[in-house]
SEMARFI-637370 format. One line per field, with one value per residue (C-alpha): residue number from 1; residue in three letters; chain; x, y, z. Coordinates in steps of 0.1 Angstrom, whole numbers, plus 5000, padded with zeros to 4 digits. Layout:
BEGIN
pos = [NUM  ...]
code = [ALA  ...]
unit = [A  ...]
east = [X  ...]
north = [Y  ...]
up = [Z  ...]
//
This chain:
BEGIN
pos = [1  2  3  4  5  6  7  8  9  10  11  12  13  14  15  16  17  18  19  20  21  22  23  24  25  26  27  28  29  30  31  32  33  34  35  36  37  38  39  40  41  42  43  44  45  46  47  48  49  50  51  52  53  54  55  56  57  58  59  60  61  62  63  64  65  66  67  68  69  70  71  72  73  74  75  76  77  78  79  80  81  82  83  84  85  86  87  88  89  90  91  92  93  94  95  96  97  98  99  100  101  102  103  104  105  106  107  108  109  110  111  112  113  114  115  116  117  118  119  120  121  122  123  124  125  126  127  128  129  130  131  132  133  134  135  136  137  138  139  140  141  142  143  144  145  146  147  148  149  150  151  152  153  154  155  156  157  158  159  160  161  162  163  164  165  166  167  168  169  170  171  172  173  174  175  176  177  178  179  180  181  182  183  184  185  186  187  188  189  190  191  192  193  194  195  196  197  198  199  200  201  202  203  204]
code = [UNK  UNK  UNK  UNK  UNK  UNK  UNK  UNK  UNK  UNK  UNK  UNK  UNK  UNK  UNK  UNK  UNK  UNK  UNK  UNK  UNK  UNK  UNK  UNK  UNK  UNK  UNK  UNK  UNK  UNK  UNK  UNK  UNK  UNK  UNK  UNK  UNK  UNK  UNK  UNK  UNK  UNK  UNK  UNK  UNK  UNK  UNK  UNK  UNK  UNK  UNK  UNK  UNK  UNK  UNK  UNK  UNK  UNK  UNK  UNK  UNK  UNK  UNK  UNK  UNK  UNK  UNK  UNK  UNK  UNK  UNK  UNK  UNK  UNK  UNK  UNK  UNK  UNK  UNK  UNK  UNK  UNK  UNK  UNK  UNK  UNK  UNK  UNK  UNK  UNK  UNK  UNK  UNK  UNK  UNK  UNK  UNK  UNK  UNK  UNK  UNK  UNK  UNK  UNK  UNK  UNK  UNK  UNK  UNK  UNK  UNK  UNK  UNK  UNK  UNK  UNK  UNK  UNK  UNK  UNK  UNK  UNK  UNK  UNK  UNK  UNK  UNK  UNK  UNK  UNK  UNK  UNK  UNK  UNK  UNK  UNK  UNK  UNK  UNK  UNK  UNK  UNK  UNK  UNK  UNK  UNK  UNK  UNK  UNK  UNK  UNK  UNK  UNK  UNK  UNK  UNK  UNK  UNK  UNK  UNK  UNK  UNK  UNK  UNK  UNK  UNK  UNK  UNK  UNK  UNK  UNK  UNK  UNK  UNK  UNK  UNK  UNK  UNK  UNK  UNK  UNK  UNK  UNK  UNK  UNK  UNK  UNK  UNK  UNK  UNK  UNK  UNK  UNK  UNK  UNK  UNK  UNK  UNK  UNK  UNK  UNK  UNK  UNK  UNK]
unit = [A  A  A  A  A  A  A  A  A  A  A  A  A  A  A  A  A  A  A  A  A  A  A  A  A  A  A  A  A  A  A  A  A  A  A  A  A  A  A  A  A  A  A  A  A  A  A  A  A  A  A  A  A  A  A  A  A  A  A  A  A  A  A  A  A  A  A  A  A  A  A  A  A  A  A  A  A  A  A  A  A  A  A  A  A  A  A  A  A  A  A  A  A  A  A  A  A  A  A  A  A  A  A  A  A  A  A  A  A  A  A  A  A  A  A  A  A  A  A  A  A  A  A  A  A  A  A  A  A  A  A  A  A  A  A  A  A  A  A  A  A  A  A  A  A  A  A  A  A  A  A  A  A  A  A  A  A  A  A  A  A  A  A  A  A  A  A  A  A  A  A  A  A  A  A  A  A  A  A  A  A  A  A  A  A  A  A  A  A  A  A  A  A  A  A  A  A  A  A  A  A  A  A  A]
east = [5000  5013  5022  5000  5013  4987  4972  4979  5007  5034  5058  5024  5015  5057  5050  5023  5040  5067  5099  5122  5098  5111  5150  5140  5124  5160  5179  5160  5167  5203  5208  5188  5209  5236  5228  5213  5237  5270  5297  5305  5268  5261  5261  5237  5216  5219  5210  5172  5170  5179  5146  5135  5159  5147  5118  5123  5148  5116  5090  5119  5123  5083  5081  5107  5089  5056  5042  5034  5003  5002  5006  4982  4954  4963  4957  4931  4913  4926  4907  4874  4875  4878  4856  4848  4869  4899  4896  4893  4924  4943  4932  4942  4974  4984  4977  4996  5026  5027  5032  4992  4977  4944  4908  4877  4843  4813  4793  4782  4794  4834  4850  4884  4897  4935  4959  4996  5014  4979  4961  4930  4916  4885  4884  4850  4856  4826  4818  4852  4830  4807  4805  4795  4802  4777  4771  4754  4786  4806  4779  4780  4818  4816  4794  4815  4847  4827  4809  4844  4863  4890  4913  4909  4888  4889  4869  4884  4864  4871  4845  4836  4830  4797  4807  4785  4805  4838  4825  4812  4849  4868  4844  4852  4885  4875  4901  4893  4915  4904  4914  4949  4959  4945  4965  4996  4989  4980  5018  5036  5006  4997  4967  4943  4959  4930  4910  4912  4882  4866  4866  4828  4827  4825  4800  4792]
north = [5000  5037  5058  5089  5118  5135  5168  5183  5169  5191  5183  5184  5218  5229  5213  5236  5271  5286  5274  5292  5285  5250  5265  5289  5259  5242  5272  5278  5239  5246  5275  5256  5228  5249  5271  5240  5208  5199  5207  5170  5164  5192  5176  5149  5171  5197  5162  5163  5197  5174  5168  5202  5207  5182  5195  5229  5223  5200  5231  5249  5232  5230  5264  5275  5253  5265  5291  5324  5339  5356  5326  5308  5332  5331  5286  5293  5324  5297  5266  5284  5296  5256  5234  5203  5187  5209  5206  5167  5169  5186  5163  5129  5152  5157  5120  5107  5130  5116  5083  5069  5051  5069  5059  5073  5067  5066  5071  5105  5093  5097  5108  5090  5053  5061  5027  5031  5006  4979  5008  5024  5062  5071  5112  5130  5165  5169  5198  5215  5255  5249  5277  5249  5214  5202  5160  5142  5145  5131  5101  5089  5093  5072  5047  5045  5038  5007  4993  4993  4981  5014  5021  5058  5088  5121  5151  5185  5215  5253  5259  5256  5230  5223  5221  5184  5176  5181  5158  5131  5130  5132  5100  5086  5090  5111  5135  5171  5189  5226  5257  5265  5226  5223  5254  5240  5204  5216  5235  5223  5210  5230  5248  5265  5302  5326  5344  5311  5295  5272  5235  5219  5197  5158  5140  5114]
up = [5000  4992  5018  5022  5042  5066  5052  5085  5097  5107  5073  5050  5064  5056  5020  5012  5025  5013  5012  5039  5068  5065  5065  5096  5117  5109  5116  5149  5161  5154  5173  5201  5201  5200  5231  5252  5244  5252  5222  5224  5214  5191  5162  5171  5180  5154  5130  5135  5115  5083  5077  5074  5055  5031  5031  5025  4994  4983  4988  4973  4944  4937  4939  4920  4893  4897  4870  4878  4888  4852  4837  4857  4848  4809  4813  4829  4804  4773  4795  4802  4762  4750  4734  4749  4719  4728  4768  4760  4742  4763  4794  4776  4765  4798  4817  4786  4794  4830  4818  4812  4789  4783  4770  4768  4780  4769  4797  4814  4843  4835  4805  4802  4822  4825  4834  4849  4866  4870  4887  4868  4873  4862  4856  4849  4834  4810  4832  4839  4833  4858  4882  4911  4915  4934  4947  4919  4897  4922  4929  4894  4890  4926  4906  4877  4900  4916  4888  4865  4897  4896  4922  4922  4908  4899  4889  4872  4875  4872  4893  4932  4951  4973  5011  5005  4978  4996  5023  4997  4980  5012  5028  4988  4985  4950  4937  4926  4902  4905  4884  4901  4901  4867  4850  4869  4856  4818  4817  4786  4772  4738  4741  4711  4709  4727  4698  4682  4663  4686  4676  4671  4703  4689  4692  4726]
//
């Protein structure tokens, strides 16, 4: 089984804010240890700041990565803009690049079934411009993921979630991309230029 970190646990919390907290936490034990041990011990003690450490070159590293706001609001003006041919593409684009392979559903239930390494993922994203996401999306996509036997799901939306449907995918175990993961996760992918012609959306 893979190890999932805690959402709040202390190093989770340091993932998700910026980078030189991690480095000050690390700086602050080493001046403790430095102040309170014996010099013969100090560098056994000054050891457990090497995790935050790690941590912080990770957050570090992830950040330094991470687009900027103006770029995140341009993937996301280019998203709202597509076609449900163009968004499609772009979706199976992207779960292709990290290393799935991709088909599509019928269904209205979820769009694509992706497979990496014996695991399946079923992702629903037929409404990714709804303003609000609200429960009965994520029931069917919850329905899908049972009846096909997949180990995980996942919903993209630009849009809100309902505080219900946040409780129904937390007590699921159901994903949800929203608009700042999504314009992060879309980078590299080639979009339809804004002003573009929009594609006819295929048929289902």
């Amino acid at each position: 089984m893979k190890y999932k970190m805690a959402e709040k646990s202390l190093f989770a919390i340091l993932l998700r804010s910026p980078w030189w907290v991690s480095f000050f936490i690390a700086a602050v034990i080493v001046l403790a240890v430095r102040t309170g041990f014996p010099p013969e011990y100090f560098f056994f003690g000054a050891m457990s700041c090497f995790p935050f450490v790690v941590i912080g070159c990770i957050t570090a590293w992830r950040q330094l990565r991470a687009p900027s706001p103006a770029r995140v609001a341009a993937t996301l003006e280019a998203v709202s803009a597509m076609s449900w041919r163009d968004f499609a593409a772009a979706v199976e684009a992207g779960y292709s690049r990290d290393g799935y392979t991709v088909s599509r559903l019928p269904g209205p239930a979820a769009d694509f079934a992706m497979l990496k390494a014996g695991r399946t993922t079923l992702v629903s994203c037929k409404r990714w411009k709804a303003a609000s996401m609200g429960i009965e999306a994520l029931r069917e996509l919850d329905a899908a993921q049972r009846e096909r036997d997949a180990s995980v799901s996942q919903i993209i939306t630009l849009g809100d979630a309902s505080d219900a449907a946040r409780r129904f995918a937390t007590e699921r175990g159901i994903k949800i991309m929203q608009a700042d993961a999504l314009a992060q996760w879309l980078q590299g992918i080639s979009l339809p230029p804004q002003g573009a012609p929009a594609a006819k959306p295929a048929r289902r």
